[in-house]
C-alpha positions, 0 to 999 in steps of 0.5 A: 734604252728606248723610253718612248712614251706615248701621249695617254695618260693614267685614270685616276684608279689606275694612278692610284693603284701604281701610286699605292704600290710604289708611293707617290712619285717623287718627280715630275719625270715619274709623272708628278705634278709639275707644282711641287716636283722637280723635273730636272731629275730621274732615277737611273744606273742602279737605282733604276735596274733594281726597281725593275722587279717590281713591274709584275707586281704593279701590272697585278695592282693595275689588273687588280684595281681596273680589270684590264692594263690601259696605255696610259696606264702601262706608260705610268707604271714604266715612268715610275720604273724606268722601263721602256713601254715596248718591253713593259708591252711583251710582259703584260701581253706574256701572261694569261690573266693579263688584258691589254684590251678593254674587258668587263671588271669581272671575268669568268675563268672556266677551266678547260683541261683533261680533268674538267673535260672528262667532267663535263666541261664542255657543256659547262662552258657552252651554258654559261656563255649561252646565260652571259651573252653580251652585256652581262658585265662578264668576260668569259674565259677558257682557261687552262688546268685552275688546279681544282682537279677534284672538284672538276669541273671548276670556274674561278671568277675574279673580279676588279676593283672589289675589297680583297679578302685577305692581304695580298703581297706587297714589295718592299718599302725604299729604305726610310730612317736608320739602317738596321744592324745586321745580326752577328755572324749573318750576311748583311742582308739584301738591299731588296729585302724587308729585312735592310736598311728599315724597309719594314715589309710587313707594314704595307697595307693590303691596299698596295697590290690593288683590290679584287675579290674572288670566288670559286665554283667547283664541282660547277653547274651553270646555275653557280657558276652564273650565280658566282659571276654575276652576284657578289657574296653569294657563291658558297664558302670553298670546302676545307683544304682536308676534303682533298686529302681522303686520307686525312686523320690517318696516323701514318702521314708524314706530310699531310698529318696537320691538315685537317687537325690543325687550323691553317690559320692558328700558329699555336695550334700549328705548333701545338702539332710539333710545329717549328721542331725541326727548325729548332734541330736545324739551329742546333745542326747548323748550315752543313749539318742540315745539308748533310741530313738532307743529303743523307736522307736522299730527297730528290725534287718532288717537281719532276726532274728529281735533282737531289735536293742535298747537292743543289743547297751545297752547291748553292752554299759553297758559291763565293758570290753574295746574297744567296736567295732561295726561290720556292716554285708554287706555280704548279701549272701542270694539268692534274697537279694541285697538291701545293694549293693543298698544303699552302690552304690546308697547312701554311706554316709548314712551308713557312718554316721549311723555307726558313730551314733551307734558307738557312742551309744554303745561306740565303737571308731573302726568300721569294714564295712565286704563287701560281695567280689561280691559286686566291686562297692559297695567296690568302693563307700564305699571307696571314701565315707570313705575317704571323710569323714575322709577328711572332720572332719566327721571321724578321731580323732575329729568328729564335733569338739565333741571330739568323736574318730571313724574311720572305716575300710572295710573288703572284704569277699571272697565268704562264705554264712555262713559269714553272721552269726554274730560269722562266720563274727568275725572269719573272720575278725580274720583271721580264717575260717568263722565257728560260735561260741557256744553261750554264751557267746554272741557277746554283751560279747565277740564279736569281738576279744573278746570284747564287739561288736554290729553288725547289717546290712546296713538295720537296720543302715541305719533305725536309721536316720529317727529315730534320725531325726523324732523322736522315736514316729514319726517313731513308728507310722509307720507300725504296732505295733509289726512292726515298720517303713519301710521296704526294699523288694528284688522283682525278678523274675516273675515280670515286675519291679524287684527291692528295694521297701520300703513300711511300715510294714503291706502292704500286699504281694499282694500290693508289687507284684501289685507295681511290677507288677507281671505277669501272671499264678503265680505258688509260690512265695518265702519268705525270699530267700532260707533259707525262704518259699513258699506260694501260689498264694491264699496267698497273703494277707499275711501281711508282718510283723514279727509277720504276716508271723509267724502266716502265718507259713512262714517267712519274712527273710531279705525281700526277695519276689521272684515270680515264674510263671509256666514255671518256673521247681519247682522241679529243682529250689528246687534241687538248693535250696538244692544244694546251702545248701550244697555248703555254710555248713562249715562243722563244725556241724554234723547235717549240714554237712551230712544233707544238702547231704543227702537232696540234694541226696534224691532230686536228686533220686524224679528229676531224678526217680532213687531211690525209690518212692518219698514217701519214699525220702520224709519221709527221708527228714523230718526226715533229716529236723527235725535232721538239724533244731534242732541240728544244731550250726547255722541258717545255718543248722536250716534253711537248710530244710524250703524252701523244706518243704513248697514247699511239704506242701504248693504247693505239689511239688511231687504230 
């Protein structure tokens, strides 16, 4: 292990952000001060490696405290740690939102991606950087999709140093006092988890992931996003979570019904909407009959792969090899998808008690939340809801009096597409750069920290609560039978009523675009966001199954459904496509590191008409497309070239 450090030492802001996160150090060898700390020792073997987890959460609370990662402030948090600096290096220099050079303490991220440009983005971007030149005190951003898609364009600014506004997520305590006693009939608990040996996670104070504030201009002008960036406290209060879900207060929803009737921030009022019911059935059923109701049920992952959802908890049950964890991905990073943010904003505790109900399922007694880092509101509901709900007995050591340990705990994610891949997730909250691993072994094997996991998202979670409490058969009854039970829809772009719809399995594109009102002189619509495809305006009869885009020879994806009318430049909007591609490709696999270039340069030659005939750009592009999408690790680089070439073969983009 090279523990080289360098000679520049931490400020005392950046001290003390790594210092409220971790705690004081306890010797000289982690930085303390040589009068009343004892040199002659230093954490290692063990003790060492399971500190490394926490190297994501103290480079959020240097960013979050300063605005950028000094040396010696990287070097401190690695003495802390016990991480090489050249490692602890590749990992603040992986992540967008991360700064290893000096930069203003507030920093303007204007979103860039398909929804935003077909929204005027463009002109946003060049008129907030012709108002914030040099010496403004803001750092201007392009930022890929900030998840804001229906209220395009949108801005994010987030600025160091300044009181947070709600509770941010904090790791465990090291053990202090007398072991708590494990439930009877549970697993002993996760050393790494709040819920052993008196590590009371819930206690750590807001101030431990370091201090920012945030604000949001969306729909943005240049007007409030300069106001936004450069007056603290004057940007307007975000819309409710139910003004992205047009079909709010509609009976027949299943999994949007709270939102916008319920208050995200009132545990009795969510129960007082039949919160916490399908927990108590699940108590009843016990592990193998929850997963038998899901299994019968017949959920699939709502992310895109469309795993069943059944299997993956059994698998993960039966491995031999403890603790089991249970992951939830809310790094939706996807250009176009937002429904997570929708639910984690617009109704929280129900992804509280999903997760309790699958952790309890597969086994697991430590649950990991991995929040995409552009999300700040939806940070700030999953907070509160968390804690309320460890307040309240529904997490911590005895749920319900069933004698069930799980707690959770939040990991923010600090701008990486590629995060949103299983294996890449785990890596991150590891401490390591965001890079998928070979598979096998399988996740179900060897997940997290090299155990037994299950990871599913918002969506798919949030699916087994009309499961538990309609039951398996009701729920499969709905949709198709390949398809089961109701589906979240993203809808932005050329459309009059963007936002989260849900409808069943089988509807039709046509149907949801009528809901959203669809305008006039439709050019394409894109399936799936950028790693899915185009299909014609003649096409909308598409049913929107897994098995009906398949056959269709498009995909359905994450749920993804963006309109483009004819004033929309589709050769610009697939030049971002392929922009985006090589932006987020971590560079691990060759296929996708040159590949994602080279199709963005043939891109750029048939837009600008400076290379040679499109036909020729276009036959390179297949030959790079095919190369990418058989040999690349991940879905990532396999996916990389799908939406370019249904834009040649189905629309004739270049023609």
């Amino acid at each position: 292990m090279d523990l080289h450090f360098g000679d520049s030492k931490p400020t005392d802001e950046e001290r003390a952000a790594v210092d409220a996160l971790l705690g004081p150090p306890e010797s000289s060898w982690e930085g303390a001060d040589r009068s009343d700390a004892d040199l002659r020792w230093a954490r290692g073997g063990r003790a060492a490696r399971d500190r490394r987890d926490l190297l994501l959460p103290g480079l959020h609370a240097i960013n979050d405290r300063v605005g950028w990662i000094s040396e010696g402030a990287l070097d401190y948090l690695c003495r802390r740690l016990t991480v090489p600096p050249a490692e602890a290096y590749g990992v603040a220099t992986f992540y967008a939102m991360f700064s290893v050079k000096p930069r203003p303490a507030t920093v303007l991220h204007v979103c860039t991606d398909l929804a935003c440009v077909g929204a005027g983005a463009a002109e946003l971007c060049a008129g907030v950087e012709a108002r914030l030149g040099l010496g403004s005190g803001v750092s201007v951003e392009r930022s890929p999709c900030l998840g804001l898609c229906e209220r395009a364009p949108a801005a994010l600014v987030v600025r160091a140093g300044a009181p947070a506004a709600g509770f941010f997520p904090t790791p465990p305590l090291p053990e202090t006092g007398a072991p708590r006693q494990t439930p009877p009939g549970a697993l002993p608990p996760d050393p790494r988890s709040p819920i052993a040996g008196g590590a009371d996670f819930s206690a750590r104070p807001a101030t431990a992931a370091g201090l920012r504030a945030t604000a949001v201009a969306a729909p943005a002008t240049v007007e409030s996003t300069v106001l936004a960036a450069t007056s603290p406290g004057a940007a307007p209060d975000e819309p409710p979570a139910s003004t992205a879900v047009p079909q709010s207060g509609d009976p027949s929803l299943r999994l949007l019904h709270r939102i916008g009737a319920a208050d995200p921030t009132s545990l009795d009022d969510y129960r007082a909407h039949n919160g916490y019911t399908a927990l108590r059935r699940a108590f009843t059923l016990g592990p193998a009959g929850v997963i038998r109701e899901v299994t019968d049920a017949g959920l699939v992952g709502r992310g895109g792969a469309a795993f069943p959802t059944g299997r993956k908890w059994q698998a993960t049950a039966s491995q031999p090899d403890h603790p089991h964890y249970l992951v939830c991905n809310a790094d939706e990073s996807e250009p176009g998808t937002f429904k997570d943010r929708v639910i984690m904003e617009g109704d929280p505790y129900s992804l509280v008690e999903a997760m309790t109900i699958a952790a309890y399922a597969i086994g697991a007694h430590k649950g990991y939340l991995y929040l995409r880092g552009e999300y700040p509101r939806a940070l700030e509901r999953m907070e509160h809801a968390i804690g309320q709900a460890r307040a309240r007995g529904l997490l911590g050591d005895d749920i319900l009096g069933q004698g069930y340990a799980f707690d959770i705990e939040i990991r923010r994610g600090a701008g990486a597409y590629i995060c949103g891949e299983e294996t890449a997730l785990f890596n991150s909250i590891e401490g390591y750069r965001g890079e998928p691993r070979s598979k096998p072994p399988f996740p179900v094997e060897k997940g997290l920290f090299g155990k037994p996991t299950a990871e599913n998202n918002v969506e798919t979670l949030v699916n087994v609560l009309p499961i538990l409490t309609m039951g398996a058969e009701a729920y499969a009854a709905i949709g198709t039978g390949k398809s089961t039970g109701p589906k979240l829809f993203c809808v932005s772009g050329s459309v009059d009523r963007p936002g989260i719809y849900e409808l069943p399995f089988g509807a039709t594109l046509g149907e949801l675009l009528d809901l959203a009102g669809v305008r006039e002189r439709l050019r394409a619509v894109l399936l799936g966001g950028a790693a899915g495809g185009f299909v014609r305006p003649d096409e909308l009869d598409i049913p929107l199954t897994f098995e009906g885009t398949r056959e269709a020879g498009t995909t359905l994806g994450s749920g993804v459904v963006m309109a483009f009318d004819d004033t929309v430049p589709l050769p610009r909007l697939l030049l971002r496509i392929a922009e985006f591609f090589r932006d987020e490709s971590c560079g691990q696999c060759v296929p996708c590191r040159v590949g994602t270039v080279r199709q963005e340069e043939a891109l750029h030659r048939i837009v600008e008409r400076t290379g040679t005939d499109a036909a020729g750009d276009i036959a390179l592009l297949r030959e790079v497309g095919r190369a990418m999408r058989d040999a690349s690790i991940c879905g990532l680089g396999q996916t990389a070239w799908n939406a370019v070439e249904s834009a040649i073969d189905r629309l004739g983009a270049y023609e």
